[in-house]
N, C-alpha and C positions, 0 to 999 in steps of 0.2 A: 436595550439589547434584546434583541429575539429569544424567543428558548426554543431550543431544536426537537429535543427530546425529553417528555416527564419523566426525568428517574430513568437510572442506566439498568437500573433492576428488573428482572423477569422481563430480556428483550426476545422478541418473538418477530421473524418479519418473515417474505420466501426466500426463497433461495433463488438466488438472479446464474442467469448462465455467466460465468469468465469469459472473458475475450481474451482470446490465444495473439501470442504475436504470428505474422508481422501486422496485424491490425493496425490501421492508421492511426485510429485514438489513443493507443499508447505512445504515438509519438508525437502527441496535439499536447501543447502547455494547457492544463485547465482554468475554467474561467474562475474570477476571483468572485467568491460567495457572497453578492449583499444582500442588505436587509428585503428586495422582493424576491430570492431563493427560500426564507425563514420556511413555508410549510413543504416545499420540496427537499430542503437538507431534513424535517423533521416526517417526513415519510420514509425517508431513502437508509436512514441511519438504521433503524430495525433489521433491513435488507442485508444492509454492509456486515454486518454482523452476523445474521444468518449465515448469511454466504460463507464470510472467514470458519466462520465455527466450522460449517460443514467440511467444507475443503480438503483436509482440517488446513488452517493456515493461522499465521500471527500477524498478519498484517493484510490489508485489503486497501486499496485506495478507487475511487467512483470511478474513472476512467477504464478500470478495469473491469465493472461491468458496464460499458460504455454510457457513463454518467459526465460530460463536460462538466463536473462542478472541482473545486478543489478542496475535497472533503476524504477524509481518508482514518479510517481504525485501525486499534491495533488490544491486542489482550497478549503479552506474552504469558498468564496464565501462573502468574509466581507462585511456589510453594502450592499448585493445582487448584488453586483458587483461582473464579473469574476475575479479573483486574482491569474491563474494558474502558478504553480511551478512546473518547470522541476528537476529531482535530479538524476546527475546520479555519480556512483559508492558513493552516503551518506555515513558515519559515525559518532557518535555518540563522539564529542573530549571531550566534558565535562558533568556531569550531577550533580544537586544538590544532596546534601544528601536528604533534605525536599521532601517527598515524596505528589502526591497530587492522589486522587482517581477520577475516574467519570467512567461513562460508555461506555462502548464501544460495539462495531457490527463489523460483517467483513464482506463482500461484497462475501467471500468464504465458511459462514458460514452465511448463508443466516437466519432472523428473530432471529438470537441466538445472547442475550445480559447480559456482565456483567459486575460489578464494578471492574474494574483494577484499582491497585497503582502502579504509575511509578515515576520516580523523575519529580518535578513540571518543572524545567528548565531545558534546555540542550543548549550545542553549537554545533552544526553540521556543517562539510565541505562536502562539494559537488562540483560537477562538473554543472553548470548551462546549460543550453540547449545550448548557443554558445561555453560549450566546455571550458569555464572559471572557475578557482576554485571560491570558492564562501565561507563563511561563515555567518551561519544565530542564532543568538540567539533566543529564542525562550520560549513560557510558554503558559500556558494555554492550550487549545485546542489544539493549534498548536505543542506542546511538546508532549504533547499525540499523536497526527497524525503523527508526525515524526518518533516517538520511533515504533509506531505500523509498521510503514511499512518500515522503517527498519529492524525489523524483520522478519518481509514476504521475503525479502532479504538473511536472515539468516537462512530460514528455522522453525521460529519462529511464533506460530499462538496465538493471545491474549489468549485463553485458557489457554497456557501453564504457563500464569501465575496466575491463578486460583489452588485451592486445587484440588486433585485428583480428589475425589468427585464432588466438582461443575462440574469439566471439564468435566468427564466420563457422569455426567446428559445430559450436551449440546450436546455431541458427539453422546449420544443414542436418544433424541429428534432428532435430525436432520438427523441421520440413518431411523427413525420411519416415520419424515415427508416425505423423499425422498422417499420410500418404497411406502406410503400411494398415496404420489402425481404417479408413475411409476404403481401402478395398478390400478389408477382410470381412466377410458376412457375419451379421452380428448372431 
């Protein structure tokens, strides 16, 4: 197996611009990472990481700074400790029926927030930064974080799982505020 990244410790990369929706590439499925991606997923993951930190954000996935790979981080930051997770080519192998709600933000839909229901648990495989499979159960937060940027993966943007209506509201607030912020002189 490939190693992506030596040691998740003192990660250091730049900080890549976000791609705002309605950008195409968040709604492109990413490509599945093989073994000739190994030193572009282990250039890119410093980045990903930069990037979320700075944002500040908990989750970032490639697509989102227009990366076709399906590679995607997350640090919810437990107890204010670092706790980064590399995850590359995720899926989704199990999910509860029991559905649980909270709120969500996207890091691509920048100030736009709303109540998503997704299954409260999930089981995910992934590929870990050295390139290992990996399985992680998961709930709370973390099942939310997961699901969510897995999607970003998929082409999938938390909206989408909102009513038409709600989502059409965010989509045109955030067309309005981009608008407002591009003719105001900086």
């Amino acid at each position: 197996m490939p190693r992506y990244i030596a040691g998740m410790s003192g990660i250091s990369g730049n900080i890549l611009p976000i791609i705002l929706a309605p950008a195409r590439i968040l709604r492109t499925k990413a490509r599945r990472v093989g073994a000739t991606d190994a030193a572009a997923v282990q250039a890119l993951l410093p980045h990903l990481f930069a990037t979320m930190y700075h944002a500040p954000g908990i989750g970032l996935a490639a697509p989102q700074v227009g990366v076709d790979l399906a590679v995607t981080v997350i640090d919810l930051m437990h107890e204010e400790k670092p706790a980064p997770l590399a995850l590359i080519n995720p899926k989704v192998i199990t999910a509860s029926k029991e559905l649980a709600s909270r709120e969500e933000g996207c890091l691509s839909l920048p100030g736009q927030y709303a109540e998503v229901s997704r299954p409260a648990r999930v089981t995910v495989g992934y590929q870990d930064a050295s390139g290992e499979y990996r399985r992680i159960d998961a709930e709370g937060l973390l099942a939310a974080c997961l699901q969510h940027e897995i999607d970003h993966l998929n082409g999938v943007l938390f909206v989408d799982h909102l009513s038409a209506l709600k989502r059409n509201i965010i989509l045109r607030r955030l067309a309005k505020e981009r608008r407002h912020k591009e003719s105001t002189p900086a």
